[in-house]
DSSP file (Angstrom, degrees, kcal/mol; ACC not computed):
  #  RESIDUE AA STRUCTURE BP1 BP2  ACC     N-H-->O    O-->H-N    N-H-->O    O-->H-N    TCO  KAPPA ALPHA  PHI   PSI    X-CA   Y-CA   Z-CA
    1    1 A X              0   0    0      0, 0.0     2,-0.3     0, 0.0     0, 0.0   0.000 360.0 360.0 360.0 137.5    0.0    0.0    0.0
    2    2 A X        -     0   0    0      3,-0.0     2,-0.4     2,-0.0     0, 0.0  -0.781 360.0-125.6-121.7 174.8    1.6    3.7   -0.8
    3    3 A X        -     0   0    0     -2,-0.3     2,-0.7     2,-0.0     0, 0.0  -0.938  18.4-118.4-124.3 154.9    0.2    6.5    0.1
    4    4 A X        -     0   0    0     -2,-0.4     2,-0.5     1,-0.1    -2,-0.0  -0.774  22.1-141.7-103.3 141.1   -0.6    9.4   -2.4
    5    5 A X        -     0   0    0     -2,-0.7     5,-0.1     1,-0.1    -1,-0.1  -0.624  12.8-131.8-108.9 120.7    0.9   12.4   -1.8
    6    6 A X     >  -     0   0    0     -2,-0.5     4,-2.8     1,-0.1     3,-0.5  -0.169  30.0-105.2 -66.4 156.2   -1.3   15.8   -2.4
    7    7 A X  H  > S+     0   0    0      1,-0.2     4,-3.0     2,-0.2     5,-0.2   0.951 125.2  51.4 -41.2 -40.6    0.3   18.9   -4.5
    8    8 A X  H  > S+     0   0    0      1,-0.2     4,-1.3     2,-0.2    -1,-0.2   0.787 108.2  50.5 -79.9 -15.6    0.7   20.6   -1.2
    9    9 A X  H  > S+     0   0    0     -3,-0.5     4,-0.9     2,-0.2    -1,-0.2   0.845 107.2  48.3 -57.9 -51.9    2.3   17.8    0.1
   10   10 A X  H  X S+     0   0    0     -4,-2.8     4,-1.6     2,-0.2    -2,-0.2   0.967 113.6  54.1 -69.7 -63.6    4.8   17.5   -2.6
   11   11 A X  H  X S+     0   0    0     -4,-3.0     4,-2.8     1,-0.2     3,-0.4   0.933 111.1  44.8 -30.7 -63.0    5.5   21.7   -2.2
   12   12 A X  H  X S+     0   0    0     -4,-1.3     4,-1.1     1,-0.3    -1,-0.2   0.786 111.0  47.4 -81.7 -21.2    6.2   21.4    1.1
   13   13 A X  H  X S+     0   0    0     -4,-0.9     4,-0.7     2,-0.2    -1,-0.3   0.671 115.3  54.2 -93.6 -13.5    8.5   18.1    1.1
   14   14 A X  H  X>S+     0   0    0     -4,-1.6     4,-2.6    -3,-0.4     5,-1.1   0.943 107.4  46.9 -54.7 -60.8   10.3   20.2   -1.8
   15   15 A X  H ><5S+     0   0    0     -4,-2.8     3,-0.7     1,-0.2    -3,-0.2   0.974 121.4  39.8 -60.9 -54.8   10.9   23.5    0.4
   16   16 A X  H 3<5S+     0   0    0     -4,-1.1    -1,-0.2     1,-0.3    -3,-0.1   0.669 118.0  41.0 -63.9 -31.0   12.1   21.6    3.0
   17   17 A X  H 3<5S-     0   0    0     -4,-0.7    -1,-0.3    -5,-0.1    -2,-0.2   0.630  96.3-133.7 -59.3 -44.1   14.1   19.1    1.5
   18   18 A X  T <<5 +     0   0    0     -4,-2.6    -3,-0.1    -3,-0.7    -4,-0.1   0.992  60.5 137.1  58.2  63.9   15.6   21.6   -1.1
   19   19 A X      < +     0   0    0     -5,-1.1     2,-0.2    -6,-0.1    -5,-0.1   0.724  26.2 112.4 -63.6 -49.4   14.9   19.0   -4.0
   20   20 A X  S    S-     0   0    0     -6,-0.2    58,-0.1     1,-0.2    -6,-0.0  -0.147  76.6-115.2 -73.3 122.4   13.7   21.2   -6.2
   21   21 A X        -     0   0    0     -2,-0.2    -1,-0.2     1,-0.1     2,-0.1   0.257  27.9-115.9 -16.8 123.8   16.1   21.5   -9.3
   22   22 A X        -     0   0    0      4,-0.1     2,-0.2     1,-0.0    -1,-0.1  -0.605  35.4-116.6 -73.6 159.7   17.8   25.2   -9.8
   23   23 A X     >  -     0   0    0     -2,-0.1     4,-2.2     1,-0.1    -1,-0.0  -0.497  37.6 -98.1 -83.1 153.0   16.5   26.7  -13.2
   24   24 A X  H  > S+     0   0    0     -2,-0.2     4,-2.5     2,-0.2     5,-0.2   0.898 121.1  52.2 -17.7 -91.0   19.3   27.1  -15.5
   25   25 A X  H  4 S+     0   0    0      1,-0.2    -1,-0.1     2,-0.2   103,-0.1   0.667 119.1  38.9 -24.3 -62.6   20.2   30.7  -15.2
   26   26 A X  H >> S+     0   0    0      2,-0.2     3,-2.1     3,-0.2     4,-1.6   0.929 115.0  55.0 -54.3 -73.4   20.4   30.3  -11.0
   27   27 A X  H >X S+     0   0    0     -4,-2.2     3,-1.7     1,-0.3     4,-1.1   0.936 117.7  34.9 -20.0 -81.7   22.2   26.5  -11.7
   28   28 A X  H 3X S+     0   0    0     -4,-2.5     4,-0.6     1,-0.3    -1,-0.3   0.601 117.1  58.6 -67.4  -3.9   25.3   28.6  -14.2
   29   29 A X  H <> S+     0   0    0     -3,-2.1     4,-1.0    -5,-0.2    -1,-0.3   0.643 115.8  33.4-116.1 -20.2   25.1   31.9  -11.6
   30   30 A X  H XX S+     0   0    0     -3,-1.7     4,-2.3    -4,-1.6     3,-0.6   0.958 112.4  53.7 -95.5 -77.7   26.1   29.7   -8.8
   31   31 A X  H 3< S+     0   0    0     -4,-1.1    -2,-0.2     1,-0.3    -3,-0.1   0.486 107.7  56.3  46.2 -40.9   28.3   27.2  -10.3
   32   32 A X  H >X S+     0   0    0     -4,-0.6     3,-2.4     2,-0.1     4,-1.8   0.899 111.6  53.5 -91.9 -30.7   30.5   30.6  -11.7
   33   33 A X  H <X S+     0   0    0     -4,-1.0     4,-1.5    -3,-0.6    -2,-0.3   0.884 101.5  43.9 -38.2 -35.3   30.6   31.5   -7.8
   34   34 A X  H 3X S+     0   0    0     -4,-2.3     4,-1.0     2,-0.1    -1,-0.2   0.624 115.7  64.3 -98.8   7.1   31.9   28.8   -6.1
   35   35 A X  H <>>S+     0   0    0     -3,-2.4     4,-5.4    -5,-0.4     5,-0.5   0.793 109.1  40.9 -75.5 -66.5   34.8   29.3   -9.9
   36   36 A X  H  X5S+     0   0    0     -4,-1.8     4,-1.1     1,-0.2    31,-0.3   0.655 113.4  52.4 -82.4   9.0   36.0   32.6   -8.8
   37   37 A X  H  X5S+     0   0    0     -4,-1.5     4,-1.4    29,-0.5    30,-0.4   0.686 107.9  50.4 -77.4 -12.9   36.2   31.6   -5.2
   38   38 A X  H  X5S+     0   0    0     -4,-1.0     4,-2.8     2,-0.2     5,-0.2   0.893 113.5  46.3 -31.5 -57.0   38.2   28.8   -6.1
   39   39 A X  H  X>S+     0   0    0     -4,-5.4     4,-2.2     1,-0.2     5,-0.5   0.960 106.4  63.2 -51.3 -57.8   40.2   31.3   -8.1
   40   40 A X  H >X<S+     0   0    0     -4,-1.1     4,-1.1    -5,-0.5     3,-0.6   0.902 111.6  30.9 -33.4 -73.5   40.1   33.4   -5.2
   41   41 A X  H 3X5S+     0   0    0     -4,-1.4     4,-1.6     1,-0.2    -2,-0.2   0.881 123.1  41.8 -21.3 -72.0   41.9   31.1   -3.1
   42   42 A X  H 3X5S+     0   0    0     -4,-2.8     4,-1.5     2,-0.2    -1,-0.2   0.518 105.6  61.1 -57.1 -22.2   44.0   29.4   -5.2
   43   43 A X  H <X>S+     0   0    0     -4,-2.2     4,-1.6    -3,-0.6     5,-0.5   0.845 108.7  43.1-103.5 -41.3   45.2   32.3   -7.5
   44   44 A X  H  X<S+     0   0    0     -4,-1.1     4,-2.4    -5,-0.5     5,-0.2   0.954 112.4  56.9 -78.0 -53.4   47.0   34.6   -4.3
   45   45 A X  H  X5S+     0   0    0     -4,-1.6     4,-2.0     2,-0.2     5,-0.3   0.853 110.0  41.4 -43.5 -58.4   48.5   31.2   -2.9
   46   46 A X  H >X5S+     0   0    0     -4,-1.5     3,-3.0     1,-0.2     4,-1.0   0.846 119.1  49.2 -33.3 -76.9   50.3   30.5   -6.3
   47   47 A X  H >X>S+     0   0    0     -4,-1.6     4,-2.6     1,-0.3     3,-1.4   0.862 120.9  34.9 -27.5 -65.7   51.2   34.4   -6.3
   48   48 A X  H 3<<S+     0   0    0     -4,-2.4    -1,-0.3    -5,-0.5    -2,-0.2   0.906 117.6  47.3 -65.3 -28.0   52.5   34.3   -3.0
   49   49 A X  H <<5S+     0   0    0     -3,-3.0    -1,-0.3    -4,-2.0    -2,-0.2   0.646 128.6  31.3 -93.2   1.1   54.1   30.8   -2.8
   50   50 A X  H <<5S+     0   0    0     -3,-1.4    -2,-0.2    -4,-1.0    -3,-0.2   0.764 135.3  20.5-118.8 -41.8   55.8   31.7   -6.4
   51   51 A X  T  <5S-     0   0    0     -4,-2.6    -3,-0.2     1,-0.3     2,-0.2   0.757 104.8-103.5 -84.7 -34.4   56.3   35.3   -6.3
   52   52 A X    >>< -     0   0    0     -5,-1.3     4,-1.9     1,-0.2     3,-1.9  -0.540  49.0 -51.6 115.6-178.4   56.3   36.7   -2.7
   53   53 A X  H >>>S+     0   0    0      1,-0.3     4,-1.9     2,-0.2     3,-0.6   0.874 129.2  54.2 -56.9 -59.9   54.0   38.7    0.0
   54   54 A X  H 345S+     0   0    0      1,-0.2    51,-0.5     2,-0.2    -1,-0.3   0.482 112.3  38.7 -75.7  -8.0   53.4   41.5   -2.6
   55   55 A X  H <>5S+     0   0    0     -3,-1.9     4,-2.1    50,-0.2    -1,-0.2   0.705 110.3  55.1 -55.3 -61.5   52.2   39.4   -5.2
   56   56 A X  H <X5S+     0   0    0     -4,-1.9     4,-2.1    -3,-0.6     5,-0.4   0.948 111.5  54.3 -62.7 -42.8   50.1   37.1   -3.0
   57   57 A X  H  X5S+     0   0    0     -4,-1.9     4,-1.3     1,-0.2    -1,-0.2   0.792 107.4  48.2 -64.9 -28.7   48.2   40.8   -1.6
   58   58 A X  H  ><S+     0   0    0     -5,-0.5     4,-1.3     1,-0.2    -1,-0.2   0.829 111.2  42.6-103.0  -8.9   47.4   41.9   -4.5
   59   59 A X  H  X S+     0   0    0     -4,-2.1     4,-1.2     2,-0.2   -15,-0.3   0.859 107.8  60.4 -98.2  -1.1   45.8   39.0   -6.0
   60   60 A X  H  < S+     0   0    0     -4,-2.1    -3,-0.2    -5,-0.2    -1,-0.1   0.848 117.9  39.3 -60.2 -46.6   44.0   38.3   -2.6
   61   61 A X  H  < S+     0   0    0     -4,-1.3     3,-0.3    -5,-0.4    -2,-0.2   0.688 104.0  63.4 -87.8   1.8   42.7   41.9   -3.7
   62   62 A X  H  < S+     0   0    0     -4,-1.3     3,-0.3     1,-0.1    -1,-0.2   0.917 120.2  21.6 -55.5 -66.4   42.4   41.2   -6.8
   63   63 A X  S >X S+     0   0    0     -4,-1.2     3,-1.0     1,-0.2     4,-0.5  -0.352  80.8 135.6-113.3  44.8   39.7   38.6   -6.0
   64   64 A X  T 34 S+     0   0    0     -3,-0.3     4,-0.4     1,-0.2    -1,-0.2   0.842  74.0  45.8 -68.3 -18.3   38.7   39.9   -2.7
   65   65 A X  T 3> S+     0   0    0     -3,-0.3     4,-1.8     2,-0.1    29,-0.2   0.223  90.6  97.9-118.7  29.9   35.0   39.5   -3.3
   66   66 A X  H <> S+     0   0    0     -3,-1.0     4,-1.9   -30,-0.2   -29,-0.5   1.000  86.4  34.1 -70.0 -76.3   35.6   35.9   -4.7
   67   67 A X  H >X>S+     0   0    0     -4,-0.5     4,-2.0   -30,-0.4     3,-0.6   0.878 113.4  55.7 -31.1 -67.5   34.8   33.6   -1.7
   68   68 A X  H >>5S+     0   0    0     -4,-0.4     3,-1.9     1,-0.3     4,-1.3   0.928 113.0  45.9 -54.9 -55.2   32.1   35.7   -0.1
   69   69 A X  H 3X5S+     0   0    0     -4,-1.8     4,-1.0     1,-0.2    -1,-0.3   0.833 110.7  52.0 -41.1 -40.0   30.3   35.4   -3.6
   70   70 A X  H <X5S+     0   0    0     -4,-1.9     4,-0.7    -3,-0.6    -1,-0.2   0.862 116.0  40.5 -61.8 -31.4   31.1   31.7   -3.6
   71   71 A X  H <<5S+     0   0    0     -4,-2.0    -1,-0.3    -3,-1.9    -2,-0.2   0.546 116.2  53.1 -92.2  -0.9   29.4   31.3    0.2
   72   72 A X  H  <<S+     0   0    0     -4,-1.3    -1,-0.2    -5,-0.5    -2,-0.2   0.811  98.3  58.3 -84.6 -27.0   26.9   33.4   -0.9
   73   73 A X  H >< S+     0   0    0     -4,-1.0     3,-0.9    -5,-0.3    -2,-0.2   0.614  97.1  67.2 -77.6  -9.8   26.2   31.4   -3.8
   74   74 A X  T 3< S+     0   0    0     -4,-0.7    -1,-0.3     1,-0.3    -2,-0.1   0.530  92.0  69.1 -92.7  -6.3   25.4   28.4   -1.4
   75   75 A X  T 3   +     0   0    0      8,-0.1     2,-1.2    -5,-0.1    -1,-0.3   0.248  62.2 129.5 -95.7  28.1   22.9   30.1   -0.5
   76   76 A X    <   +     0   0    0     -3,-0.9     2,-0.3     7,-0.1    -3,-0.1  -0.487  28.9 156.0-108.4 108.0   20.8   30.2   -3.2
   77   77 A X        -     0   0    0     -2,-1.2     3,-0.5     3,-0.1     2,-0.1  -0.806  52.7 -90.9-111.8 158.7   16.9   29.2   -2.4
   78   78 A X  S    S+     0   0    0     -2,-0.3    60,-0.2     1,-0.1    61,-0.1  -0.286 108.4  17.2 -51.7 172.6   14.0   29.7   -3.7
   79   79 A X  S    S+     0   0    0     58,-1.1     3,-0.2     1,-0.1    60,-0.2   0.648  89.6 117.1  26.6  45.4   12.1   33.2   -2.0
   80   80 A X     >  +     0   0    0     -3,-0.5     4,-1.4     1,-0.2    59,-0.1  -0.474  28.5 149.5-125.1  62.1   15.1   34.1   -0.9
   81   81 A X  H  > S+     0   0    0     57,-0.3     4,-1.7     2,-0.2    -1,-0.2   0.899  75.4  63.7 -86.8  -9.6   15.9   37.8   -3.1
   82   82 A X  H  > S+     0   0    0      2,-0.2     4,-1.4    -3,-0.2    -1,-0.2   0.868 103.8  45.9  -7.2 -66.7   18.0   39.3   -0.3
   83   83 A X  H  > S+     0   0    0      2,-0.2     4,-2.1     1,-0.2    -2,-0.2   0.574 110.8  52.7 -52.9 -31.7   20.3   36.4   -1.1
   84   84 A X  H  X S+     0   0    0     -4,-1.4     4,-2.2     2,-0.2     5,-0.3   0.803 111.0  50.0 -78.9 -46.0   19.9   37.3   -5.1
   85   85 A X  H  X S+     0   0    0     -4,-1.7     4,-2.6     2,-0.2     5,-0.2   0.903 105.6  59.0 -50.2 -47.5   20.9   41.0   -4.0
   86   86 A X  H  X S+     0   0    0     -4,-1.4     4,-3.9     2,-0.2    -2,-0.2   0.997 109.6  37.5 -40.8 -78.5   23.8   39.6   -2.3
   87   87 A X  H  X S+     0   0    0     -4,-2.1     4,-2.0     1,-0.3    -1,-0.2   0.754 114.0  53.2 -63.9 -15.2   25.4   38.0   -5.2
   88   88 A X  H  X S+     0   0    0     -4,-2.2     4,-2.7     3,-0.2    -1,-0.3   0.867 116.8  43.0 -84.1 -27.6   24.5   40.6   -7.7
   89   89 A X  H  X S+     0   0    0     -4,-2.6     4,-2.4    -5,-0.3     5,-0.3   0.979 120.1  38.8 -60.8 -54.9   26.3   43.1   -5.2
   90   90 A X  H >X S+     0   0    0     -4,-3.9     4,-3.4    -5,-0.2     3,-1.0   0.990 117.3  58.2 -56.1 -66.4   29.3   40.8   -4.3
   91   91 A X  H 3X S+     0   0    0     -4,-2.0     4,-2.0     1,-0.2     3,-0.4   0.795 104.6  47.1   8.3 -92.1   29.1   40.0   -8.2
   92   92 A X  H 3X S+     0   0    0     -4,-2.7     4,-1.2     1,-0.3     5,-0.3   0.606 115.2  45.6 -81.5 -11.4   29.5   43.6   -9.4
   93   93 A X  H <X S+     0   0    0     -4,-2.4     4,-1.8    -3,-1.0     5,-0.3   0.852 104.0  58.3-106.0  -6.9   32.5   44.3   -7.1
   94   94 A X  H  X S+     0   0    0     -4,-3.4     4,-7.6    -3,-0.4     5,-0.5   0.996 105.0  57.5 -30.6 -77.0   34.3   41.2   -7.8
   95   95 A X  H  < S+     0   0    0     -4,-2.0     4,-0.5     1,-0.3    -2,-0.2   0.728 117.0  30.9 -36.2 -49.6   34.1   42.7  -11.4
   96   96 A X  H  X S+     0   0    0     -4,-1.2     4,-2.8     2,-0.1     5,-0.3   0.819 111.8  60.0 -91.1 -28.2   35.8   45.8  -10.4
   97   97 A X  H  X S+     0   0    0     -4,-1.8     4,-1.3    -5,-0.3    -2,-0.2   0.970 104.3  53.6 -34.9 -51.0   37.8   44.7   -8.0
   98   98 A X  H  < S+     0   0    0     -4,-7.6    -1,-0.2    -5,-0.3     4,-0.2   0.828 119.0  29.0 -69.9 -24.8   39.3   42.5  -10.5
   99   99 A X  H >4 S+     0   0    0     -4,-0.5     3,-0.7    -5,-0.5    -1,-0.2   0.807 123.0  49.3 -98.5 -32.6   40.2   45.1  -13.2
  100  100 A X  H 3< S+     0   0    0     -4,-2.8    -2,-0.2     1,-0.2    -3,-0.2   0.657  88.8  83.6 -91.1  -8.5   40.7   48.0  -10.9
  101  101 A X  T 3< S-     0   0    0     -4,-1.3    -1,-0.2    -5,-0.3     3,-0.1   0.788  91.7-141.2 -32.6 -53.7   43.4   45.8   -8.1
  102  102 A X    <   -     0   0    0     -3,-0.7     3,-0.2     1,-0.2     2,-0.1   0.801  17.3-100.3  19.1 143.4   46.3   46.8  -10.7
  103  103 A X        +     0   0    0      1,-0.2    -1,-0.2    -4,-0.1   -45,-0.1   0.245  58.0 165.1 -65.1  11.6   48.6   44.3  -11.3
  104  104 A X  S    S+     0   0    0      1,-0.2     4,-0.2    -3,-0.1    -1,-0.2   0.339  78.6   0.4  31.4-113.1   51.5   45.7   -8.9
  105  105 A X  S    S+     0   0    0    -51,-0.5     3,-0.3    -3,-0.2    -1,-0.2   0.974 113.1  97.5 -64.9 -72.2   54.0   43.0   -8.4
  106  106 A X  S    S-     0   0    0      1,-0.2     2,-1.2    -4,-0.1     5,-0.2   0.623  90.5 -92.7 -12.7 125.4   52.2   40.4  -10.5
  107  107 A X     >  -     0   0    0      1,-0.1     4,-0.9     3,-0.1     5,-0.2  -0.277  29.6-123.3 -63.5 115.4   53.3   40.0  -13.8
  108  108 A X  H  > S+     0   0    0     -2,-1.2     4,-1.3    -3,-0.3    -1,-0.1   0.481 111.1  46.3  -3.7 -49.7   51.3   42.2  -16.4
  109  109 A X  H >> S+     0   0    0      2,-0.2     3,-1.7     1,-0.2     4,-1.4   0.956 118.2  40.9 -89.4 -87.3   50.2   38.9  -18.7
  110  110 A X  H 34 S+     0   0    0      1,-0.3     4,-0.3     2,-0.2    -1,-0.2   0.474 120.1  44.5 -40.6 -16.3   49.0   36.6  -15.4
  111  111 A X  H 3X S+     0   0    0     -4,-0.9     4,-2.0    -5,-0.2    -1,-0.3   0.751 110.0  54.8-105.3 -19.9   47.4   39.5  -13.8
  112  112 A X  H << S+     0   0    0     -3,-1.7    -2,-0.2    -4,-1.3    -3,-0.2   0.755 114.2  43.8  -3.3 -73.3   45.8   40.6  -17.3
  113  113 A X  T  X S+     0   0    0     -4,-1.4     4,-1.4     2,-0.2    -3,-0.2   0.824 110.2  54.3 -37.8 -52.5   44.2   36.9  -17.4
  114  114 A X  H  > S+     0   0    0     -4,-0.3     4,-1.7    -5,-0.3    -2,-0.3   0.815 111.1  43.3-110.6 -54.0   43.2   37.0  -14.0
  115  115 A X  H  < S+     0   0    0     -4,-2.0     4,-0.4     2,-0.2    -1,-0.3   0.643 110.0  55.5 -79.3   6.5   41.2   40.4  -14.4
  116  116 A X  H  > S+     0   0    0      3,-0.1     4,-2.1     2,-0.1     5,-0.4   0.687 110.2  49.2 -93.8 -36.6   39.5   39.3  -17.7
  117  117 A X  H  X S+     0   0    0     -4,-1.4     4,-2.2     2,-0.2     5,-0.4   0.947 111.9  45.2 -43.7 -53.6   38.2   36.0  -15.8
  118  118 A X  H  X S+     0   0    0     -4,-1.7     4,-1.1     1,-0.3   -23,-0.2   0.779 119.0  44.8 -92.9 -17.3   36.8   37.8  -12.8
  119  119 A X  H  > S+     0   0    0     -4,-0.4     4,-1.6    -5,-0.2    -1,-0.3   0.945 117.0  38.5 -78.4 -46.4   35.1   40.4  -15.1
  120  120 A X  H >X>S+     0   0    0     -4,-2.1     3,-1.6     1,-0.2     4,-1.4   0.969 120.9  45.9 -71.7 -58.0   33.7   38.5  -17.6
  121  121 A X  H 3X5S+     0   0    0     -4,-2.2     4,-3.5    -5,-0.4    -1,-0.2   0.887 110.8  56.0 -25.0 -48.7   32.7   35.8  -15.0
  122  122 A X  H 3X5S+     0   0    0     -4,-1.1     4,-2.5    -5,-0.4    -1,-0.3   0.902 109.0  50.0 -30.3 -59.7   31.5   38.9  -12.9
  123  123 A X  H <X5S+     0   0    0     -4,-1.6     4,-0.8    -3,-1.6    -2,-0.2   0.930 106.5  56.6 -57.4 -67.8   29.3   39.6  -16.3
  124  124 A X  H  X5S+     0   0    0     -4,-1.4     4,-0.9    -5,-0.2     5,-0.3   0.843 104.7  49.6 -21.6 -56.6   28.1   36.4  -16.3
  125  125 A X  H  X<S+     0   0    0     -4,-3.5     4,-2.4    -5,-0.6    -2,-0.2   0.998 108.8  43.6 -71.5 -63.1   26.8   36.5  -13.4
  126  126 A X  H >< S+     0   0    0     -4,-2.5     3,-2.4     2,-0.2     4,-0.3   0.671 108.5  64.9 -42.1-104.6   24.8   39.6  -13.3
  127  127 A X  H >< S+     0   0    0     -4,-0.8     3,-4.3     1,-0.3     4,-0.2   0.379 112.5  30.2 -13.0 -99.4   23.5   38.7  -16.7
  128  128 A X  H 3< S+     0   0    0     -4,-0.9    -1,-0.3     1,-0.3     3,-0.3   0.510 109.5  66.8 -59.1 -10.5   21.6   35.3  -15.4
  129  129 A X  T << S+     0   0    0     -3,-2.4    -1,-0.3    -4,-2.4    -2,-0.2   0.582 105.7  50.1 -59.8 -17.5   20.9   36.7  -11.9
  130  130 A X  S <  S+     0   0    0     -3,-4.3     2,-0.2    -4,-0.3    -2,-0.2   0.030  84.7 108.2-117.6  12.6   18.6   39.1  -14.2
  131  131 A X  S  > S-     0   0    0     -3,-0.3     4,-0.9    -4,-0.2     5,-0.0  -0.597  77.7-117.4 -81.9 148.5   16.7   36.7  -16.3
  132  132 A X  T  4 S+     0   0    0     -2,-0.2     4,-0.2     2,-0.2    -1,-0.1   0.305 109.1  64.6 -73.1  -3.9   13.6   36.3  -15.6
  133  133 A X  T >> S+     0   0    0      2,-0.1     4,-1.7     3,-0.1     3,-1.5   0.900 108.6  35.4 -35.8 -79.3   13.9   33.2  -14.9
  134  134 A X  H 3> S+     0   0    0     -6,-0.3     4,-2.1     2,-0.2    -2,-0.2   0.784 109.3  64.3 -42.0 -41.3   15.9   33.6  -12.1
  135  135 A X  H 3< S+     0   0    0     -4,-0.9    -1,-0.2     1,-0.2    -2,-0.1   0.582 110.9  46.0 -58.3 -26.1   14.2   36.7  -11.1
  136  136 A X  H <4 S+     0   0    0     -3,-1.5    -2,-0.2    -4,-0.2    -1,-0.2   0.512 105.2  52.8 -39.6 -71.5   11.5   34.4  -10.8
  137  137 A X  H >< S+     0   0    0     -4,-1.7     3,-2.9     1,-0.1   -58,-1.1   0.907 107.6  50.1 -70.2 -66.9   12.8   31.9   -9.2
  138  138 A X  T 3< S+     0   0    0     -4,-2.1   -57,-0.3     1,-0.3    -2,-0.1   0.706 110.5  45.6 -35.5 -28.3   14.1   33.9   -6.4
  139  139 A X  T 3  S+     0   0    0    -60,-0.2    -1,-0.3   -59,-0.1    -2,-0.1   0.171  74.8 131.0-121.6  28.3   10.9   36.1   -5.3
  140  140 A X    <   -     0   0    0     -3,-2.9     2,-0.3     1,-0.1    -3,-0.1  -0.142  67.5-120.7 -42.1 156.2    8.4   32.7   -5.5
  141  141 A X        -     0   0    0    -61,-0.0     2,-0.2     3,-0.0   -62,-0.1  -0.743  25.9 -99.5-102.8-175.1    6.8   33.3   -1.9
  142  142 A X        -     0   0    0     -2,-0.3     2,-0.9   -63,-0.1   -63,-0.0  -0.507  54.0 -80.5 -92.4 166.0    7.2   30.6    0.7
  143  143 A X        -     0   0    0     -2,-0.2    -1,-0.1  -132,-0.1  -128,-0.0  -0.591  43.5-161.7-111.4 137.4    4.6   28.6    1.2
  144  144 A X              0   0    0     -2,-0.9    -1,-0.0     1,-0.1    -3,-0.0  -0.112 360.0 360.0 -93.1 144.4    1.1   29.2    3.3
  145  145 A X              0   0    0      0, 0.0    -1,-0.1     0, 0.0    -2,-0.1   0.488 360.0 360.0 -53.4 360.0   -1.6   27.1    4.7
């Protein structure tokens, strides 16, 4: 014997569970967060552990607003546009952060690379945070008896 499970049933073992599939847009806008905090991380160790302290600081500030984006980006629920604000804010200073850092110690070509990533990624992201899909997705309300 199963038992059949009503629509409101199914909703509410979705929101709690967090089963329901991300849309595209949400899916690729998270997925380039948790890239340029990877990058974030990884890109000032190299710098530092290959060039020195002044290297490794400016590409930490290069990609200062990489990580928070990436933990932000784990936060991504439905009815949650606070969280959507977040990442388009963190988002759009990554994006200058990353071109406006100048490369200092860092060599011209590797820092050159490393601000064409975090902008365009940047772009990326704001772009598909701002479908309407996504837009969408993000302000469902939660759901009532």
């Amino acid at each position: 014997m199963t038992a059949e499970l009503s629509d409101w049933d199914r909703a509410l073992v979705t929101e709690l569970l967090g089963r329901e599939a991300l849309p595209g847009p949400v899916r690729d806008a998270r997925e380039m967060g948790f890239g340029l905090g990877a990058v974030g991380l990884a890109y000032p160790l190299i710098m530092w552990l290959t060039i020195g302290d002044a290297a490794g600081l400016t590409a930490a500030t290069q990609y200062l607003f990489g990580v928070p984006l990436a933990l932000i980006a784990l936060r991504f629920t439905r009815h949650s546009s606070r969280v959507r604000a977040a990442a388009l804010a963190a988002a759009l200073a990554q994006g200058a952060m990353g071109v406006l850092s100048g490369a200092g110690p860092v060599p011209f070509p590797l820092w050159l690379v490393a601000s064409l990533y975090s902008l365009v990624t940047s772009c990326a992201i704001l772009y598909q945070l701002n479908r309407s899909e996504a837009m969408a997705w993000f302000d469902q309300p939660r759901l009532a008896h």
